[in-house]
ROLO-417115 format. One record per residue (C-alpha): residue in one letter; x, y negated, z negated. Coordinates in steps of 0.5 Angstrom, whole numbers. Last residue first. Layout:
<ronus>
 rest     X     Y     Z
    a     X     Y     Z
...
</ronus>
This chain:
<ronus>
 rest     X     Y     Z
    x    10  -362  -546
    x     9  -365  -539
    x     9  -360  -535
    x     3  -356  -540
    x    -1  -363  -538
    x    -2  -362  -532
    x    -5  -355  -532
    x    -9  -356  -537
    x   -11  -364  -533
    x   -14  -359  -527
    x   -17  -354  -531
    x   -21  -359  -534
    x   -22  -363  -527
    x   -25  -356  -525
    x   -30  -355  -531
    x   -33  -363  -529
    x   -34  -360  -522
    x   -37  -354  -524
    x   -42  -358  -528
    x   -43  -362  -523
    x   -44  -357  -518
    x   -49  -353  -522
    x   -54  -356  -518
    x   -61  -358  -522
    x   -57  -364  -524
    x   -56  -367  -518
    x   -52  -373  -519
    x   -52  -379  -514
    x   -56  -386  -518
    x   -62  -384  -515
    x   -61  -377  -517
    x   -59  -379  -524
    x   -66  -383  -524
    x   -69  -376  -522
    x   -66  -372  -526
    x   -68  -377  -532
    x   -75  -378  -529
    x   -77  -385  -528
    x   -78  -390  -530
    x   -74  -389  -537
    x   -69  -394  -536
    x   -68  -396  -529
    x   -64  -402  -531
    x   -58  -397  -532
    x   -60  -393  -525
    x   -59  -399  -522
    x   -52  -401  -526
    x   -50  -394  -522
    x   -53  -397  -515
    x   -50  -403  -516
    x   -43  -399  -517
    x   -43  -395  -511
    x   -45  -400  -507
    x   -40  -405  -509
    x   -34  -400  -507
    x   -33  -393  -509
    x   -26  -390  -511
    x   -27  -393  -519
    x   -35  -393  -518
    x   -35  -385  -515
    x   -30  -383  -520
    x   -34  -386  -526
    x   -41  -382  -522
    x   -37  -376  -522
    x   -35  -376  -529
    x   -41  -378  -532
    x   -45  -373  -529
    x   -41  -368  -533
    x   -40  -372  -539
    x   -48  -372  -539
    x   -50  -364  -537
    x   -45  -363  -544
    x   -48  -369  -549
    x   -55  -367  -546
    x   -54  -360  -548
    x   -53  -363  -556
    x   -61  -364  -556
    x   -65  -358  -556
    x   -68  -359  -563
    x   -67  -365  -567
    x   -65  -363  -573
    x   -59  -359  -570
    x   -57  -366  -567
    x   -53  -366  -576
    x   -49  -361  -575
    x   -47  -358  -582
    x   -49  -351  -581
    x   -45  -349  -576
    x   -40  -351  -579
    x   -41  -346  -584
    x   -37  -340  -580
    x   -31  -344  -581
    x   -31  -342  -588
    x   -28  -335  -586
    x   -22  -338  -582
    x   -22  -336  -575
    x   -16  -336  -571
    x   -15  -337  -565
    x   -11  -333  -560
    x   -17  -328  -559
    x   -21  -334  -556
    x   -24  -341  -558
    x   -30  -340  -555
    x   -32  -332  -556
    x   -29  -331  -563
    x   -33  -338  -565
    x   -39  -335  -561
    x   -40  -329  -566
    x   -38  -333  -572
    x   -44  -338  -571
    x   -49  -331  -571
    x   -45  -328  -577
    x   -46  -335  -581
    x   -54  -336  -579
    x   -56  -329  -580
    x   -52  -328  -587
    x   -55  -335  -589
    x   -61  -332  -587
    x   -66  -334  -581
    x   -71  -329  -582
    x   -73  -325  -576
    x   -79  -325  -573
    x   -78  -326  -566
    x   -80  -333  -565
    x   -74  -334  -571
    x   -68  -331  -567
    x   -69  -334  -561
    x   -70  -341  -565
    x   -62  -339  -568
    x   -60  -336  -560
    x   -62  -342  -557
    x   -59  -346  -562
    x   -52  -343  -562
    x   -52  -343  -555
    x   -53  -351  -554
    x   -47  -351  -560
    x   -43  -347  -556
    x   -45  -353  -550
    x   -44  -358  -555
    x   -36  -356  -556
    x   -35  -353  -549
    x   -38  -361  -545
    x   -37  -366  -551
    x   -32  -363  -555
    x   -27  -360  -550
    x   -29  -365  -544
    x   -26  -370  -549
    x   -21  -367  -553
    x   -18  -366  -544
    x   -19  -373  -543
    x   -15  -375  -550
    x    -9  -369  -548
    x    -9  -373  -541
    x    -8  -380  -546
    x    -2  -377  -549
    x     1  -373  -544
    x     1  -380  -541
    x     3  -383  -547
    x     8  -378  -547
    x    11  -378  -540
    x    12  -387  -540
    x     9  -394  -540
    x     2  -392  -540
    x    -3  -398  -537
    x    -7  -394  -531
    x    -8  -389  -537
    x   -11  -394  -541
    x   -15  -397  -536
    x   -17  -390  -534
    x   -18  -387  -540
    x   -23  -393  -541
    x   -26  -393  -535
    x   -28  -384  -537
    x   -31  -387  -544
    x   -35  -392  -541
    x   -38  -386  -537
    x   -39  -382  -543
    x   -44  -388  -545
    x   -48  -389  -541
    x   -49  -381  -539
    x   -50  -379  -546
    x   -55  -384  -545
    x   -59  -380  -538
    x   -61  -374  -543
    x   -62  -379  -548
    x   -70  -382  -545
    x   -69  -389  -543
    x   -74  -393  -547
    x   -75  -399  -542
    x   -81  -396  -540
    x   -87  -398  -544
    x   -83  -404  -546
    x   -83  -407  -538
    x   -76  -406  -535
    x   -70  -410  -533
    x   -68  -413  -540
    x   -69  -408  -544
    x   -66  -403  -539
    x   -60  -408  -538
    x   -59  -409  -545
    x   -61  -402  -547
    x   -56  -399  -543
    x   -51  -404  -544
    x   -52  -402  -552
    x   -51  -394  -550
    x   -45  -396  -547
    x   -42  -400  -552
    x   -43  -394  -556
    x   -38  -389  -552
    x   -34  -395  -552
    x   -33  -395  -561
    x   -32  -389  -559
    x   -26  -389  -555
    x   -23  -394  -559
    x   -25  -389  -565
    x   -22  -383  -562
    x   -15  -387  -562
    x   -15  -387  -570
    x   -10  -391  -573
    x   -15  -398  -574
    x   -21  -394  -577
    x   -28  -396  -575
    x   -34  -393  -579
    x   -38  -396  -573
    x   -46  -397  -572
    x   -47  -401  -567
    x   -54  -406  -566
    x   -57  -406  -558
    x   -60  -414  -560
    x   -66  -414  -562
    x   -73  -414  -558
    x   -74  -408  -554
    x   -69  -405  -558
    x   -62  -402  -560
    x   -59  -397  -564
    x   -52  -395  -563
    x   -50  -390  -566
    x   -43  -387  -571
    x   -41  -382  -575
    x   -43  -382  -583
    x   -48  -387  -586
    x   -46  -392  -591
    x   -46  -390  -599
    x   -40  -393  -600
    x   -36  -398  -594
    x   -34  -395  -587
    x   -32  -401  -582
    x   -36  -404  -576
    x   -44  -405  -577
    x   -42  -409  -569
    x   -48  -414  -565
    x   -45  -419  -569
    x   -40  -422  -565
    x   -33  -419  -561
    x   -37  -413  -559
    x   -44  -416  -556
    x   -40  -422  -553
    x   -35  -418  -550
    x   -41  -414  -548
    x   -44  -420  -544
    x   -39  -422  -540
    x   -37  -414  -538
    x   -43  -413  -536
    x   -44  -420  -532
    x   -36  -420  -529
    x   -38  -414  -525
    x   -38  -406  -527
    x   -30  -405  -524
    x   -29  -409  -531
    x   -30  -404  -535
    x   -24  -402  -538
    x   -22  -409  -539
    x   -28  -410  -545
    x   -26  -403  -548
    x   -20  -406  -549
    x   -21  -412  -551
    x   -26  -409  -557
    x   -21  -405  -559
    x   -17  -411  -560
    x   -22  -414  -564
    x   -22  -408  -569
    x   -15  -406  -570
    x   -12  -401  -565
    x    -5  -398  -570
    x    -2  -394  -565
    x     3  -387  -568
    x     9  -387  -565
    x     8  -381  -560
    x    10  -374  -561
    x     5  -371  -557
    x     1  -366  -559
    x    -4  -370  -563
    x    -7  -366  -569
    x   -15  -365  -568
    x   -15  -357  -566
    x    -9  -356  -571
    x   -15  -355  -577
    x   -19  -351  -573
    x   -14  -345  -574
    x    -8  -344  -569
    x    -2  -338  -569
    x     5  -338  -569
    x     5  -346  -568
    x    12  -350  -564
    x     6  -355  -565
    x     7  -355  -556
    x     5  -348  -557
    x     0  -348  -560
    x    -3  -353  -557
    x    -1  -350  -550
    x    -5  -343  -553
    x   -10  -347  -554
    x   -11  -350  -547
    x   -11  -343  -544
    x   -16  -341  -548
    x   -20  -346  -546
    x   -18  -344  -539
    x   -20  -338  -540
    x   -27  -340  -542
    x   -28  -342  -535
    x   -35  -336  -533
    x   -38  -339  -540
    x   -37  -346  -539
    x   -42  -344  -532
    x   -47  -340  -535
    x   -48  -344  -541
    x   -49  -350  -536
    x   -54  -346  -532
    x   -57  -344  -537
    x   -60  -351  -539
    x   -61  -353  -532
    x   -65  -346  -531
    x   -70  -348  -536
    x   -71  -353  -531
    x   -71  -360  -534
    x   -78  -365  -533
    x   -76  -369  -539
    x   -82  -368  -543
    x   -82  -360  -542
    x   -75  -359  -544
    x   -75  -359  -551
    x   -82  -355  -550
    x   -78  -349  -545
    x   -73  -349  -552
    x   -79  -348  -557
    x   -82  -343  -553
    x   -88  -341  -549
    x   -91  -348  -550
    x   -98  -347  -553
    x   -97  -355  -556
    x   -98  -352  -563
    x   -94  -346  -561
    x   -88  -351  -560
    x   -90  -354  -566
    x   -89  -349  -570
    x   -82  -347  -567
    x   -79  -354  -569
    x   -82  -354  -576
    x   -79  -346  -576
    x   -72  -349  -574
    x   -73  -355  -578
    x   -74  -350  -585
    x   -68  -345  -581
    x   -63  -351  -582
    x   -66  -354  -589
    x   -65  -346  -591
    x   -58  -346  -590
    x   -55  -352  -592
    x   -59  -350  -599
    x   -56  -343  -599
    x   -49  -346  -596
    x   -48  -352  -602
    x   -43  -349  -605
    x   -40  -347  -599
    x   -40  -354  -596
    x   -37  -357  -602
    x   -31  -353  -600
    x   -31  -354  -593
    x   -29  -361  -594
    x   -24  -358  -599
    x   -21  -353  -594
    x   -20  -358  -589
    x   -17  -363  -593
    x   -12  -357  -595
    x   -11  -355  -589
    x   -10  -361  -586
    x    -5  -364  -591
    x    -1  -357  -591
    x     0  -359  -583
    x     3  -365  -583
    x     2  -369  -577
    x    -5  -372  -579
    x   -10  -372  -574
    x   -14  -367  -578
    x   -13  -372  -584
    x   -16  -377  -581
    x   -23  -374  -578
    x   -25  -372  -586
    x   -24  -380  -587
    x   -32  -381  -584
    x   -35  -376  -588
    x   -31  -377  -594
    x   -24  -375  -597
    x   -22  -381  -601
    x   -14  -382  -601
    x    -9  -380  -606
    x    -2  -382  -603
    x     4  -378  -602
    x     6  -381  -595
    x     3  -374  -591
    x    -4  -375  -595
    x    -5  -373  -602
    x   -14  -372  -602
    x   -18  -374  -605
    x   -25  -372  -608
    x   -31  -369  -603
    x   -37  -371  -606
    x   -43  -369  -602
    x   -49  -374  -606
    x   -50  -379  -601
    x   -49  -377  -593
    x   -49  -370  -594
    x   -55  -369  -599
    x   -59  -374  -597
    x   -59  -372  -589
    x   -60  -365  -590
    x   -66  -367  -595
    x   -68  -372  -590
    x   -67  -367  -583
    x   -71  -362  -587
    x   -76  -368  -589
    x   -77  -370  -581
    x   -84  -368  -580
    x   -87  -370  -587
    x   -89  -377  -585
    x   -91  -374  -578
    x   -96  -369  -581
    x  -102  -373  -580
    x  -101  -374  -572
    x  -102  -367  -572
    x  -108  -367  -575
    x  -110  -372  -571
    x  -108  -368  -565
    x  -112  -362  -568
    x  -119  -367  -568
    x  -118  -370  -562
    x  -118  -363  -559
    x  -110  -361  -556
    x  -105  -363  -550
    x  -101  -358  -548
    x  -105  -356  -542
    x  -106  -364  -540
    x   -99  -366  -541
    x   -97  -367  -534
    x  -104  -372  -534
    x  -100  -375  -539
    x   -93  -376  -535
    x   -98  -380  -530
    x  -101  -384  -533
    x   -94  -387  -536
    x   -92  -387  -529
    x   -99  -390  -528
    x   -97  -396  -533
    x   -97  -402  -530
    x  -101  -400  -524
    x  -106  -400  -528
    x  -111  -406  -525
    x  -109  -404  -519
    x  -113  -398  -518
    x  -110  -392  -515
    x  -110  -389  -523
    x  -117  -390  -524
    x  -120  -386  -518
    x  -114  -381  -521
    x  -118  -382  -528
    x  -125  -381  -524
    x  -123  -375  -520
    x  -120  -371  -526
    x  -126  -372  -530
    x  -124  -376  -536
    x  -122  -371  -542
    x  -114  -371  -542
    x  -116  -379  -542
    x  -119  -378  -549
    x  -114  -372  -550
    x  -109  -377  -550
    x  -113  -382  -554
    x  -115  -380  -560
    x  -108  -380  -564
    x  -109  -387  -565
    x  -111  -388  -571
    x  -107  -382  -574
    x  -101  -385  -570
    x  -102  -391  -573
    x  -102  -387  -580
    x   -96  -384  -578
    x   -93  -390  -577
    x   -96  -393  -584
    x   -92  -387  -588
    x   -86  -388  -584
    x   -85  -395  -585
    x   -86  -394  -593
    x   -81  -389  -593
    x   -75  -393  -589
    x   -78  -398  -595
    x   -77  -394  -600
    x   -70  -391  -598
    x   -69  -399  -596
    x   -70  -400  -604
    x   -68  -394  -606
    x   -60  -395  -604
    x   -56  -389  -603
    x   -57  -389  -595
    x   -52  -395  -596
    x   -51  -399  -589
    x   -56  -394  -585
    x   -61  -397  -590
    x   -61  -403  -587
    x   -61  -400  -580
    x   -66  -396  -581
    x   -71  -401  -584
    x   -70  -406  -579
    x   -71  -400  -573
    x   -78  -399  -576
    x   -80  -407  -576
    x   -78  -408  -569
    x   -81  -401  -567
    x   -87  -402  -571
    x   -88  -409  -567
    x   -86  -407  -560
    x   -91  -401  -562
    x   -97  -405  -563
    x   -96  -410  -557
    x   -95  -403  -552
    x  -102  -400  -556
    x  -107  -406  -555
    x  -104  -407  -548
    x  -105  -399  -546
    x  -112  -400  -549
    x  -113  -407  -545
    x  -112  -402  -539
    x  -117  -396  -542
    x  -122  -401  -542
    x  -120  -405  -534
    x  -120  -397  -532
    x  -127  -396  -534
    x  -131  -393  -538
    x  -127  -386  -539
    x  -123  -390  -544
    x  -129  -391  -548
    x  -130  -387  -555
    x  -124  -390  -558
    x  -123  -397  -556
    x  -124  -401  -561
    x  -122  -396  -567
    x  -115  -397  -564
    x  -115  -404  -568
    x  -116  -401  -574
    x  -108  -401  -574
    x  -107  -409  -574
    x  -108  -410  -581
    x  -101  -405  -583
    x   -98  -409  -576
    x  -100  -415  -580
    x   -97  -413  -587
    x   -90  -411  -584
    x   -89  -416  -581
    x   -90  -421  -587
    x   -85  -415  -591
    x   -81  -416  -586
    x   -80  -424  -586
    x   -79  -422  -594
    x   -74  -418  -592
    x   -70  -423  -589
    x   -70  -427  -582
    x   -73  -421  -578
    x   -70  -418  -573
    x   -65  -423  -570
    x   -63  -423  -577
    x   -60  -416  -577
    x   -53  -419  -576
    x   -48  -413  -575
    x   -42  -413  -580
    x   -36  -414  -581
    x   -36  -422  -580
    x   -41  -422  -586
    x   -34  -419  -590
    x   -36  -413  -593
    x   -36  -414  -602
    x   -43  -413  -602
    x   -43  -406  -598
    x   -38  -403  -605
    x   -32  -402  -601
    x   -29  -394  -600
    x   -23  -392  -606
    x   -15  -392  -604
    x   -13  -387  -609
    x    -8  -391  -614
    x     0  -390  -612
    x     3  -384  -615
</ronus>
């Protein structure tokens, strides 16, 4: 029997292999310099507390004062993260994660004065000072606050808000500290008889794998840590639940979902709507898991036979470099200039590339107003999804490039409603170069499948996920406590509704649910849904268009956040509050289901 295949400590990974974070800080002393200016800097708000109303040249220099403040925190705070993104076991970036959180909550302490302050100007006073030139850099900014004025509190309440920020996250820590570090799922014998580590990162491999008993039992033993932890599992997901609900009430927000939405100016109606329009089209999502059934020559389908190609295609290895090409040729119908400076990205050091131990699960993309648009990867050569995710992330980067380089710092942050479209929209070019290079009907069938996967995961999965929130913080605001039993039978509820009656459900599928990490940012996997479906009408819109079409859509990418996301989205010509889009997005699926059962 050959020797389990262990993950690499972070200090045996090529230099080469990972991101270069120098162009944040030089090293961990030049943090720690940072660090101590920016702790000193704090009572600098103190300045301006009690005089905002004076004029708009003191709220002015307020806002500039603020701006440096947070480009400096930001740099020092995505340092920290992405430091301790490469080993979350190691205390001192754990520490030093900490430490970060402690004196941001502390500067928002200090700084907590302000929205009411401005909130307390006399209307006629604050719109003489938002017609005035002085602060035309910052009247959007203004603007949205003054939107704010019934949710926002008394200087003293706001601080005490403010004082709970380094607690805020600690569901989402445990949670975090429990599946990334102390999970441990042993090995599992692939297809060739080897033992091979199953980890967060691997767990995806084994599903893909054409031998079915070795799904199942990677299956059944990732589910079963799960198990063993489900009570933990449980209260860390209804202990955020409940912190999401109380500041919802804090903020006099009717719910926790109409407070989610309240910052990005989106309708309800934009959230129910999208589970409206997948649950009217569900057939053909079951349609589709009868021709994988079929197609596997299966009496019946799990979860486990979800992931597995249909095809019999010769398994592709992609390494990293090549990938990088690939992602870089897919986009070339955005100019020269965008696909120049991704290519430098990918093939440099903007890419944290492989797994090692104790790295953090998945994949991100974390950039800044300073640095560059760092990449977390856990890239495995024989996964294609990898390809598609590692242009998903470029999509995200090439959206903070050209916000970060387009926009003052108070609006290059682009809010995630609008990311999801970036960064699905590369993956629909992708597909689309891939598919333009396929030489024969099982690539093709292979690659449609892929797009199929796509709008499965990303607008049914997350949309089922959407539901799945909306009903646990229901649940909550009635009263009711959000047992294991509660959480497991609610899930279970939407599992039979999504996946069909042909699919079966086993029993520790029911624990999925409780070991997604959006759920600890409340009201956030809808955007994936509403992201993919602007997405693939603007992608078309490119790809059948000319150069209107496409400056427009690099317009929309330089606008980052200076505008509201539905608004930028309808600049960029997606109307969201329409349900055409999401409709639309549901009928190319129909579409490639039908496609693909005459090629299999």
């Amino acid at each position: 029997m050959a020797k389990a295949k262990q993950l690499p400590l972070r200090k045996h990974v090529k230099a080469a292999d990972t991101w270069d974070l120098g162009k944040l800080f030089k090293n961990d002393r030049a943090w720690e310099k940072a660090y101590e200016t920016l702790e000193e800097s704090i009572v600098g708000y103190e300045r301006f507390r009690g005089r905002l109303g004076e004029s708009a040249k003191v709220l002015r220099d307020c806002y500039d004062f603020d701006v440096e403040f947070e480009k400096l925190g930001e740099q020092l705070g995505s340092y920290a993260f992405l430091k301790q993104s490469e080993d979350v076991a190691n205390g001192a970036y754990e520490g030093m994660v900490s430490r970060y959180t402690y004196l941001a909550t502390r500067a928002s302490e200090a700084a907590s004065y302000i929205a009411p302050e401005i909130q307390a100007i006399p209307r006629k006073k604050l719109d003489a000072f938002l017609r005035s030139p002085i602060l035309k850099d910052y009247r959007f900014s203004l603007e949205k606050l003054v939107r704010y004025r019934p949710h926002i509190l008394s200087q003293k309440e706001e601080r005490l808000l403010a004082m709970q920020g380094e607690i805020a996250g600690t569901a989402s820590k445990i949670f975090e500290q429990l599946t990334d570090a102390d999970f441990k799922f042993g090995t599992v014998e692939n297809e060739k008889g080897h033992e091979v580590e199953l980890s967060q990162g691997s767990f995806r491999i084994f599903l893909e794998s054409p031998k079915r008993s070795v799904r199942r039992a990677a299956f059944d033993r990732f589910y079963e840590v799960h198990e063993d932890h489900a009570n933990t599992l449980a209260a860390s997901l209804s202990s955020s639940v409940k912190q999401d609900i109380y500041y919802s009430r804090a903020r006099n927000h009717p719910s926790a979902l109409e407070g989610a939405l309240f910052g990005d100016r989106v309708p309800v109606s934009v959230y129910t709507s999208l589970i409206a329009a997948v649950r009217n089209n569900l057939d053909t999502m079951h349609h589709y898991l009868d021709v994988r059934r079929k197609a596997l020559k299966l009496r019946e389908v799990h979860a486990y036979d979800t992931y597995v190609g249909i095809v019999d295609a010769k398994k592709v290895r992609t390494p990293y470099d090549k990938a990088a090409d690939l992602v870089c040729e897919a986009v070339a119908p955005l100019g020269e200039e965008y696909q120049k400076t991704l290519h430098t990205g990918l093939r440099g050091r903007w890419v944290d590339r492989y797994e090692n131990k104790g790295k953090r699960s998945g994949a991100f993309s974390s950039g800044g107003f300073s640095g560059p648009p760092y990449i977390l990867m856990n890239y495995k050569e024989g996964l294609l999804d990898h390809v598609f995710t590692l242009a998903h992330e470029a999509g995200h980067s090439m959206h903070t490039h050209y916000s970060a380089r387009n926009q003052p710092f108070q609006y290059y942050h682009y809010t995630i409603f609008v990311a999801e479209v970036a960064s699905t929209f590369n993956e629909q070019l992708l597909n689309k170069h891939l598919m333009d290079r396929a030489r024969d009907k099982k690539q093709m069938a292979r690659l449609i499948n892929r797009e199929i996967e796509e709008i499965r995961g990303t607008i049914i999965r997350q949309t089922m996920f959407a539901e799945y929130e909306k009903i646990i913080h229901e649940i909550a605001e009635a009263g009711e406590p959000l047992t294991l039993d509660c959480l497991r039978e609610e899930y279970g509820k939407l599992l039979r509704a999504y996946w069909g009656p042909k699919f079966v459900i086993d029993p520790q599928l029911t624990l999925e649910g409780l070991r997604i990490p959006h759920f600890y940012r409340a009201f956030y996997v809808y955007k994936y849904a509403t992201g993919l479906s602007a997405a693939i009408a603007l992608s078309q819109a490119v790809l059948n268009g000319g150069k209107a079409e496409r400056d427009r859509y690099l317009n929309f990418l330089k606008g980052g956040g200076s505008n509201y996301p539905l608004d930028l989205l309808r600049n960029a010509g997606v109307d969201l509050e329409s349900p055409e889009p999401v409709n639309a997005a549901m009928k190319h699926f129909k579409d490639l289901v039908a496609e693909l059962e005459t090629l299999v």
